[in-house]
PAGU-661853 format. One record per residue (C-alpha): y, x negated, z; residue number from 1. Coordinates in nm, 4 decimals. Layout:
<pts>
+----------+----------+----------+-----+
|        y |        x |        z |  nr |
+----------+----------+----------+-----+
|        Y |        X |        Z | NUM |
...
+----------+----------+----------+-----+
</pts>
This chain:
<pts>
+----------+----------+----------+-----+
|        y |        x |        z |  nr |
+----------+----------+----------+-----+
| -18.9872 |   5.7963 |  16.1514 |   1 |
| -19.1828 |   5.5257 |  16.0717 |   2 |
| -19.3953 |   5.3443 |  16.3823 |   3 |
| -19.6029 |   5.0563 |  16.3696 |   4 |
| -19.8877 |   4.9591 |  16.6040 |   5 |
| -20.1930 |   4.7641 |  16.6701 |   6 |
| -20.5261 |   4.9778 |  16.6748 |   7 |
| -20.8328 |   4.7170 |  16.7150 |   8 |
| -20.6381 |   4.3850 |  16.6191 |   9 |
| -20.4741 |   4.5729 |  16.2753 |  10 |
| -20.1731 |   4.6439 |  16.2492 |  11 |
| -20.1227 |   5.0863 |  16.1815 |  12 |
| -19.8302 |   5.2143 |  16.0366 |  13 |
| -19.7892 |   5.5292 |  16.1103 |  14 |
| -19.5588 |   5.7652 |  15.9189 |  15 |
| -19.4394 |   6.0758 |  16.2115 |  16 |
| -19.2615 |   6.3986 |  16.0872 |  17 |
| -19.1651 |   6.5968 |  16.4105 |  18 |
| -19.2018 |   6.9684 |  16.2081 |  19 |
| -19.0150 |   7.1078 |  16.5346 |  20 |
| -19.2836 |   7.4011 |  16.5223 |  21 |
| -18.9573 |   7.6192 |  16.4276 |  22 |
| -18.9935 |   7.8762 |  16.1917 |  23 |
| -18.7615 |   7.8040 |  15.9354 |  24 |
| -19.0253 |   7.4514 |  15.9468 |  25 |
| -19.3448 |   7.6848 |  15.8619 |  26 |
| -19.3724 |   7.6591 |  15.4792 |  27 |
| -19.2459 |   7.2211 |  15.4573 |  28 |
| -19.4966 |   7.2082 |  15.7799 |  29 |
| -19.8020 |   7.3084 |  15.5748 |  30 |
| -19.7422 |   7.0660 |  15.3074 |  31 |
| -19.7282 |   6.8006 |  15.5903 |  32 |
| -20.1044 |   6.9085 |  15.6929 |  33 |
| -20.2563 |   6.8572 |  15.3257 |  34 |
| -20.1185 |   6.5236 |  15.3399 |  35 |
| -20.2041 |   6.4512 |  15.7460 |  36 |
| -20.4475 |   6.1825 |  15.8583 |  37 |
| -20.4113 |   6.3021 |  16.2105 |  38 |
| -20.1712 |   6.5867 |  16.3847 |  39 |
| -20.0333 |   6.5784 |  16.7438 |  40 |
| -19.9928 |   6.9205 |  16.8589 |  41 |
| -19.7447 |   6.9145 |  17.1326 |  42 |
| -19.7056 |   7.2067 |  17.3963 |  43 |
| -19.4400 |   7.2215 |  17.6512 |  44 |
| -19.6313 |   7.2569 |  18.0158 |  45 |
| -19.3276 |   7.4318 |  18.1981 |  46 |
| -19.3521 |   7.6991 |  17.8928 |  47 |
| -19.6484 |   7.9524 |  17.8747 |  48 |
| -19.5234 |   8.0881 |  17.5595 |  49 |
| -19.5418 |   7.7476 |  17.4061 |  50 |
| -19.9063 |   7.6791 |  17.5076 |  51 |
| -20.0256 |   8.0526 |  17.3775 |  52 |
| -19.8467 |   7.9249 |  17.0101 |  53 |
| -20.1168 |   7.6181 |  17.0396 |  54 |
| -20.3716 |   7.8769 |  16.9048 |  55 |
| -20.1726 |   7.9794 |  16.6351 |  56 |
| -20.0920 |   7.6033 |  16.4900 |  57 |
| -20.4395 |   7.5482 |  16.5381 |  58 |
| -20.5366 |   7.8125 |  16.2823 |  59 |
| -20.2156 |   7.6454 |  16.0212 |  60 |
| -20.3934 |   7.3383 |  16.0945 |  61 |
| -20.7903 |   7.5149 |  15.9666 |  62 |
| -20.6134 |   7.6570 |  15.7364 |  63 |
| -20.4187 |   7.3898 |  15.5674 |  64 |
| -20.4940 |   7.0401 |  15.6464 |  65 |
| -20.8388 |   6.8448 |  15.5505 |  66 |
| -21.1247 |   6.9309 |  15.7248 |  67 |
| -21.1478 |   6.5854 |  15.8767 |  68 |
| -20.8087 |   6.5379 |  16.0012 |  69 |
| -20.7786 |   6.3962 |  16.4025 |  70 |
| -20.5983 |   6.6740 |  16.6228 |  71 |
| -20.4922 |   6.5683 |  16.9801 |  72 |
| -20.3401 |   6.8143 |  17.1901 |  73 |
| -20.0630 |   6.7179 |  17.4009 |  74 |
| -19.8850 |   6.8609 |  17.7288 |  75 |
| -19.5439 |   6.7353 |  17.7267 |  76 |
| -19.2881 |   6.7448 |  18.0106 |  77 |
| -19.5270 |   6.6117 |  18.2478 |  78 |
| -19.2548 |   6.5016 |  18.4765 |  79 |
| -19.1046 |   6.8571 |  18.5624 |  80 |
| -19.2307 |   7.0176 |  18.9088 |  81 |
| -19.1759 |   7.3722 |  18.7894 |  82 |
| -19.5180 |   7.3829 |  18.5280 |  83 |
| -19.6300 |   7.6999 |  18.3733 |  84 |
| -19.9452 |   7.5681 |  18.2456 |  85 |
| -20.1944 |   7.3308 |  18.4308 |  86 |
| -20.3665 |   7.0096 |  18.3497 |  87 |
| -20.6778 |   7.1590 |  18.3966 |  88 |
| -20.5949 |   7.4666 |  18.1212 |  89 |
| -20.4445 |   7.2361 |  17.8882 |  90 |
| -20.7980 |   7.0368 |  17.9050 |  91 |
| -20.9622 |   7.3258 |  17.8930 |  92 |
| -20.8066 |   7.4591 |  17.5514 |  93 |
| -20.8612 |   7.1126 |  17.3973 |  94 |
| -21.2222 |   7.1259 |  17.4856 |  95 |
| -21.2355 |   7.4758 |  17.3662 |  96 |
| -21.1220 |   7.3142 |  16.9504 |  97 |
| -21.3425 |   6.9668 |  17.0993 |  98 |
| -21.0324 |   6.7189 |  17.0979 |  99 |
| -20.8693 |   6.5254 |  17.2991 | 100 |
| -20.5800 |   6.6446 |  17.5328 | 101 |
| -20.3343 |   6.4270 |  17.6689 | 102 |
| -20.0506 |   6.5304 |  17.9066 | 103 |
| -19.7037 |   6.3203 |  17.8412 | 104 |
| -19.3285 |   6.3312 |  17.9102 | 105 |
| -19.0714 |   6.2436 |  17.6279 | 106 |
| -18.8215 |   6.1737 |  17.9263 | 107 |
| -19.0226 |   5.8925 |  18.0995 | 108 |
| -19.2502 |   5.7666 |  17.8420 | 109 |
| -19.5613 |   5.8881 |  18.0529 | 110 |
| -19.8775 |   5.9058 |  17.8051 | 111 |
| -19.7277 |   5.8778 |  17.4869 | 112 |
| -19.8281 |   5.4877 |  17.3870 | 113 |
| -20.1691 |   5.6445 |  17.4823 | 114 |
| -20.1799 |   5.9432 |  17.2989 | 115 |
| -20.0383 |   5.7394 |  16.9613 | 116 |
| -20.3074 |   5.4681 |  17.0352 | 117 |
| -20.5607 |   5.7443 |  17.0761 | 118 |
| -20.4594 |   5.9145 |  16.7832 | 119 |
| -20.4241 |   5.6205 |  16.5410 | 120 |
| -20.7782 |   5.4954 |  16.6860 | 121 |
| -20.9254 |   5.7863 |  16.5647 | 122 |
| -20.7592 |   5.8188 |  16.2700 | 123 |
| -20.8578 |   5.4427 |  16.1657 | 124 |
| -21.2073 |   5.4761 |  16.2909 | 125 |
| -21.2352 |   5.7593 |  16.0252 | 126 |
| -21.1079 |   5.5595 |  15.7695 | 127 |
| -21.3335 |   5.2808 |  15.8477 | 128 |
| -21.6150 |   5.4933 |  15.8631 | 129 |
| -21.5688 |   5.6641 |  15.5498 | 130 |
| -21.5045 |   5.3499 |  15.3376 | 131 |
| -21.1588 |   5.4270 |  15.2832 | 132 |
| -21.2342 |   5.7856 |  15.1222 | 133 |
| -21.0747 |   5.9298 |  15.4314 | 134 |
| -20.7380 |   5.8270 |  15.3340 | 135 |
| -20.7993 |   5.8824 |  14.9653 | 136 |
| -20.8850 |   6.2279 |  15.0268 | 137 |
| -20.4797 |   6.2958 |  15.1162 | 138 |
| -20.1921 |   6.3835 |  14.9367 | 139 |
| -19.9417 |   6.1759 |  15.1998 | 140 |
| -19.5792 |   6.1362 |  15.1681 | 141 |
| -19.4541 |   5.8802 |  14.8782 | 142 |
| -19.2920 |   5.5667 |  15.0415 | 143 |
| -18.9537 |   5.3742 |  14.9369 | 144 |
| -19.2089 |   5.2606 |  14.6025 | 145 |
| -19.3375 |   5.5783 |  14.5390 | 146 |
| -19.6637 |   5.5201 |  14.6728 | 147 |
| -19.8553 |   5.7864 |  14.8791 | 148 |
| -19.9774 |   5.7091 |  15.2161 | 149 |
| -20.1159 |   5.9299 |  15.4634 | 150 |
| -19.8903 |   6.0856 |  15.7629 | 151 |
| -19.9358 |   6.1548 |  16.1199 | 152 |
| -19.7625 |   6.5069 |  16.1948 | 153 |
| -19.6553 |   6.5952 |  16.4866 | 154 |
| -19.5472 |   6.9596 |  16.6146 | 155 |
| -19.2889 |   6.9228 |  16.8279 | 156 |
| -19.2743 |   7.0569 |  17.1927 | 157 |
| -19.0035 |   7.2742 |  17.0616 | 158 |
| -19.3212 |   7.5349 |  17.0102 | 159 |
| -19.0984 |   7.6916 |  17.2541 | 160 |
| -18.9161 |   7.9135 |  16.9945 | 161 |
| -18.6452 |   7.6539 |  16.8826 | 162 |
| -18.5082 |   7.4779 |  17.1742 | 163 |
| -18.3760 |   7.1521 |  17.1065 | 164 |
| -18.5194 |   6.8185 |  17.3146 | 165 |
| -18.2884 |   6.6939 |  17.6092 | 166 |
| -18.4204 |   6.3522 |  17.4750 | 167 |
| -18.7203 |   6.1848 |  17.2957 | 168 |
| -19.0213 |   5.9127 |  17.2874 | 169 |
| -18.9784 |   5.8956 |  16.9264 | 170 |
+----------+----------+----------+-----+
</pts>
């Protein structure tokens, strides 16, 4: 999916490939990170399994992606009463990797023009700092001219082991 938005007056496109965080995704997902700008890793918060796989993608992410790319990490189902895992751990793991965490619900909408916003910031400001190098330095996915630009990835909530979204932001 392709989303445009407006980081500091300039207009971001931003190219989003939900990798599901299945494993049958595992091998395409690790192409996505050479060619990622900036990844959203995405944990369901009524799902303790899904938050102990954070660790896991974090390593795919050392592992495979440059060593400048923007992670966020991001509590989903923020809405639901019956949480497994608390604001206060999720902010704790993303202060233990020194990003930002942002908690957000698919259903409602809740935090997820921030998180983007956040995310594309970053990603921009890296750009901008690094002359444009930043987004030289990736491989990106070719566009409708065959053109490479870079990608924002995004590991779905379905961390979870495969279960499907009741509905989306995106």
């Amino acid at each position: 999916k392709v989303k445009m938005i407006a980081v500091n007056g300039k207009r971001v496109k931003l190219q989003i490939w939900d990798t599901a965080g299945q494993e049958r995704f595992r091998t395409i997902t690790q192409a996505y990170y050479r060619g990622a700008m900036g990844i959203l890793l995405v944990f369901d918060v009524g799902n303790r399994k899904s938050f102990k796989n954070v660790a896991h993608w974090m390593r795919q992410i050392d592992q495979n992606a440059t060593e400048d790319v923007v992670k966020i990490i991001l509590g989903n189902k923020a809405d639901i009463e019956a949480r497994q895992v608390s604001t206060e751990e999720g902010e704790n793991l993303a202060s233990e990797y020194g990003v930002a965490y942002f908690e957000t619900s698919a259903k409602t909408g809740q935090g997820v023009a921030d998180a983007f916003g956040a995310i594309a910031g970053e990603v921009v400001g890296n750009v901008e700092r690094s002359g444009g190098r930043a987004a030289a330095k990736t491989n990106g996915a070719a566009n409708g001219s065959g053109q490479r630009q870079p990608n924002v990835v995004l590991p779905s909530n379905r961390l979870n082991g495969g279960k499907q979204k009741e509905s989306g932001c995106c």
